[in-house]
C-alpha positions in Angstrom: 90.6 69.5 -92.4 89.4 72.3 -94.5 90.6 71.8 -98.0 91.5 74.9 -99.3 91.1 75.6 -103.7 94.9 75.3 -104.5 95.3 71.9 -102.5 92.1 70.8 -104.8 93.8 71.8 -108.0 97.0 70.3 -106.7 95.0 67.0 -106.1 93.6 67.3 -109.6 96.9 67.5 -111.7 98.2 64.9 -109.2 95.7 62.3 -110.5 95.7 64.1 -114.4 99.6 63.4 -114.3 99.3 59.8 -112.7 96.9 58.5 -115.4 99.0 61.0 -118.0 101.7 58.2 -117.0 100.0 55.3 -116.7 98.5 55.6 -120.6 102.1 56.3 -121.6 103.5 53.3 -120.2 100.0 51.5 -122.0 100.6 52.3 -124.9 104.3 51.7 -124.7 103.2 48.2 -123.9 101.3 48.2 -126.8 103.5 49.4 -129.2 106.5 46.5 -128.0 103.6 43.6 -128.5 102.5 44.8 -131.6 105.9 45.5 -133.1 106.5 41.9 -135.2 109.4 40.5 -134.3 112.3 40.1 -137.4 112.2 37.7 -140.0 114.5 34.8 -139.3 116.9 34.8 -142.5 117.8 31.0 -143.6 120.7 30.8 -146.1 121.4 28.4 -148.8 125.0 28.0 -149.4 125.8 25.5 -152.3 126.3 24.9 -155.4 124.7 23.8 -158.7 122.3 22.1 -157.2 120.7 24.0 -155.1 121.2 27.5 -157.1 118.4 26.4 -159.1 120.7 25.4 -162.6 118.8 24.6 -165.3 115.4 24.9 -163.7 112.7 26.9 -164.5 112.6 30.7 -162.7 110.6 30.4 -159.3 111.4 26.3 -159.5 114.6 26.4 -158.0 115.6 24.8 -154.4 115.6 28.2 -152.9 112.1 29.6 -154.1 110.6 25.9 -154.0 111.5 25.7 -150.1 110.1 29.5 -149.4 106.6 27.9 -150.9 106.9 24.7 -148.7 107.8 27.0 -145.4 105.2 29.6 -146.0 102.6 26.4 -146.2 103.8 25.2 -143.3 103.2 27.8 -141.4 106.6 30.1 -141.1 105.5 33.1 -142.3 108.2 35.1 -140.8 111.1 33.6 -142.7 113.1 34.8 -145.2 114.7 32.3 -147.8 118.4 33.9 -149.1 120.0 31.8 -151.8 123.6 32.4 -151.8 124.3 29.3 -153.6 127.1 29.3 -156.8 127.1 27.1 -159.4 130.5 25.3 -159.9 131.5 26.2 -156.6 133.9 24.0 -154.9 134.5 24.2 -150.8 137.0 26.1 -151.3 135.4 28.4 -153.4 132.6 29.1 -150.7 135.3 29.3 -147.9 136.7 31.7 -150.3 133.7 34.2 -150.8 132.6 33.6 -146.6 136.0 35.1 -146.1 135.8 37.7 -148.1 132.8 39.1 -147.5 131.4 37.6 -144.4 128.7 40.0 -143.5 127.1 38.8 -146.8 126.1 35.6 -145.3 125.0 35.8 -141.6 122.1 33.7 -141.0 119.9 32.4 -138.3 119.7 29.1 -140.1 122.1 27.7 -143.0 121.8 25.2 -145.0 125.6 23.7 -146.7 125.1 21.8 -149.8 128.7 21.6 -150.9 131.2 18.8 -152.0 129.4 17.7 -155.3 132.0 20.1 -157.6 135.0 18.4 -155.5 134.0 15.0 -155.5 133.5 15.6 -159.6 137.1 16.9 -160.0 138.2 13.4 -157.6 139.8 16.6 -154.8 141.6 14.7 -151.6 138.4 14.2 -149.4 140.7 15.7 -146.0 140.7 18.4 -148.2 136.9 18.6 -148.7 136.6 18.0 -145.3 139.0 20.6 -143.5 137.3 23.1 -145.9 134.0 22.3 -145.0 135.3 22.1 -141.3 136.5 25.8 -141.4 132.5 26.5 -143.0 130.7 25.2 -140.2 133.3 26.0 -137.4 132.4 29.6 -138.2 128.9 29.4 -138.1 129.1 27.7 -134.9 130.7 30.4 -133.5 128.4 32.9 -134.6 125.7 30.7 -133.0 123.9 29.9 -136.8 121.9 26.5 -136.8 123.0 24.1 -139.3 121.9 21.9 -141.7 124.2 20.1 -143.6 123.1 18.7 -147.5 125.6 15.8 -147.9 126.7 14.4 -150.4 128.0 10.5 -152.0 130.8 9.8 -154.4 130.6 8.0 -157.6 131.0 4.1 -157.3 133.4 4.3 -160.2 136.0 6.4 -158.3 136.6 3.6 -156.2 136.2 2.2 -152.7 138.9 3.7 -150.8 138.1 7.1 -152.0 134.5 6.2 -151.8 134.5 5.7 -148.3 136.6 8.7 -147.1 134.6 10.8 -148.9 131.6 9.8 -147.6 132.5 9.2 -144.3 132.9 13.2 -144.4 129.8 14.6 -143.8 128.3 12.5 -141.0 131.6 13.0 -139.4 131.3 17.1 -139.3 127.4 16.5 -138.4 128.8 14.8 -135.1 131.7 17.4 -134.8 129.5 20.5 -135.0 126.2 19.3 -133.6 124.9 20.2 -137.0 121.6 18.5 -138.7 122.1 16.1 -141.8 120.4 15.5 -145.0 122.9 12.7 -145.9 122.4 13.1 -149.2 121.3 16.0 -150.8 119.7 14.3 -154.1 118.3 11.5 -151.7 115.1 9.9 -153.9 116.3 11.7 -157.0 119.5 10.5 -158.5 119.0 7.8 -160.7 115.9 8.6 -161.4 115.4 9.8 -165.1 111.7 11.7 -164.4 113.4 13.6 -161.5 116.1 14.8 -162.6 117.5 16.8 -166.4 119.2 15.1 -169.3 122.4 16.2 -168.1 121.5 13.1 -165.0 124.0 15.8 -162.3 121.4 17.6 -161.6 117.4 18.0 -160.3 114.5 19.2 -162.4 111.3 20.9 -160.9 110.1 17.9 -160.0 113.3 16.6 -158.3 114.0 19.8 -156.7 110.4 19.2 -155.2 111.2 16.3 -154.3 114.5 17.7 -152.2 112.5 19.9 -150.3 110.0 17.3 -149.4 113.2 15.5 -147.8 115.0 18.4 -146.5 111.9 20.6 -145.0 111.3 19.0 -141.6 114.9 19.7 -140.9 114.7 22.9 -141.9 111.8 23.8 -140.1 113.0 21.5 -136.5 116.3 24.2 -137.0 114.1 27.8 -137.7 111.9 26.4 -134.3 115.3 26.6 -132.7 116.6 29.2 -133.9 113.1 31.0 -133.0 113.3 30.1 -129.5 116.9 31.2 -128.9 115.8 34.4 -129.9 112.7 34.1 -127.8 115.1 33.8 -124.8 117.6 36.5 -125.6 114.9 39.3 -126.1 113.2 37.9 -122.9 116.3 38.8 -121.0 
């Protein structure tokens, strides 16, 4: 069949807009893998102790465990402190309420109870407050890693063992990891921790995160692959 010059020319922009097409959809490609994917955000709510009292700028719990990440190889993480000092549980349940938005995380980390146990408050009261905490970042699909806490010998043994029977307790309730105790290695420990003996100097605080980290880091791989799924969808 004779090919006439306007069937040629048609041919011709047929092919120009077919590979026209294909190099868009290339570099669409492209663009998606090269587009970095957003920084997990892992929160710090606490208190005292992990707000970085009384220890020197860029030594605190929350810049300390941004170093140890970053070493380790998370890059793509970024470390929020919302911590308070002298916050109770109800103080934090208090402020999550409030302003709720402020504290979304991929991660979380709950170092709470010390201020309650100080002031001797009802432990079912510590606990339903911290049960309310972690009930609504389950529901918002946050991992969770719970800094415990123990109470004072001289408080007694029936307060004793309520109290610390609290945080293993809503561990196994919320699926939630557990640091059992948040100055694990530390307290009691003169060269670890300031005069005050409550709370961590630098060298406690790196001690903490020494403790702490590989749950931290076993949580942000989760969280990372949950998100891996949901964009794969």
């Amino acid at each position: 069949m004779r090919a006439y010059p306007f069937d040629a020319t048609r041919r011709r922009r047929g092919r120009s807009i077919i590979m026209l097409a294909s190099a868009l959809s290339l570099l669409a490609v492209t663009e998606a893998v090269a587009q970095p994917s957003p920084a997990l955000k892992l929160l710090i709510l606490g208190d005292s102790l992990s707000s970085g009292l009384g220890v020197p700028e860029g030594y605190g719990f929350g810049p300390a465990l941004a170093r140890r990440l970053r070493a380790d190889g998370y890059r793509n993480v970024d470390v929020v402190n919302g911590s308070m000092a002298g916050d109770t549980t109800a103080d934090a349940a208090t402020r999550l309420a409030s302003t709720p938005q402020d504290y979304d995380a991929d991660v979380v980390i709950v170092e709470l109870g010390g201020n309650d146990m100080l002031t001797q408050t009802d432990p079912p009261v510590v606990a339903r407050n911290l049960d309310w905490i972690l009930d609504g970042y389950k529901k918002r699909g946050t991992r969770i890693v719970i800094g415990g806490m123990l109470s004072k010998p001289e408080l007694g043994f029936v307060y004793n063992v309520t109290f610390d029977q609290i945080y293993p307790k809503l561990a196994a309730r919320w699926g939630a990891s557990l640091y059992p105790f948040f100055l694990a290695g530390v307290f009691g420990h003169p060269a670890l921790m300031q005069e005050d003996h409550i709370h961590p100097n630098a060298a406690g605080v790196a001690r903490i995160v020494a403790g702490i980290a590989p749950l931290v880091e076993r949580n942000l791989d989760a969280a990372a692959g949950r998100r891996r799924v949901a964009e794969a969808r």
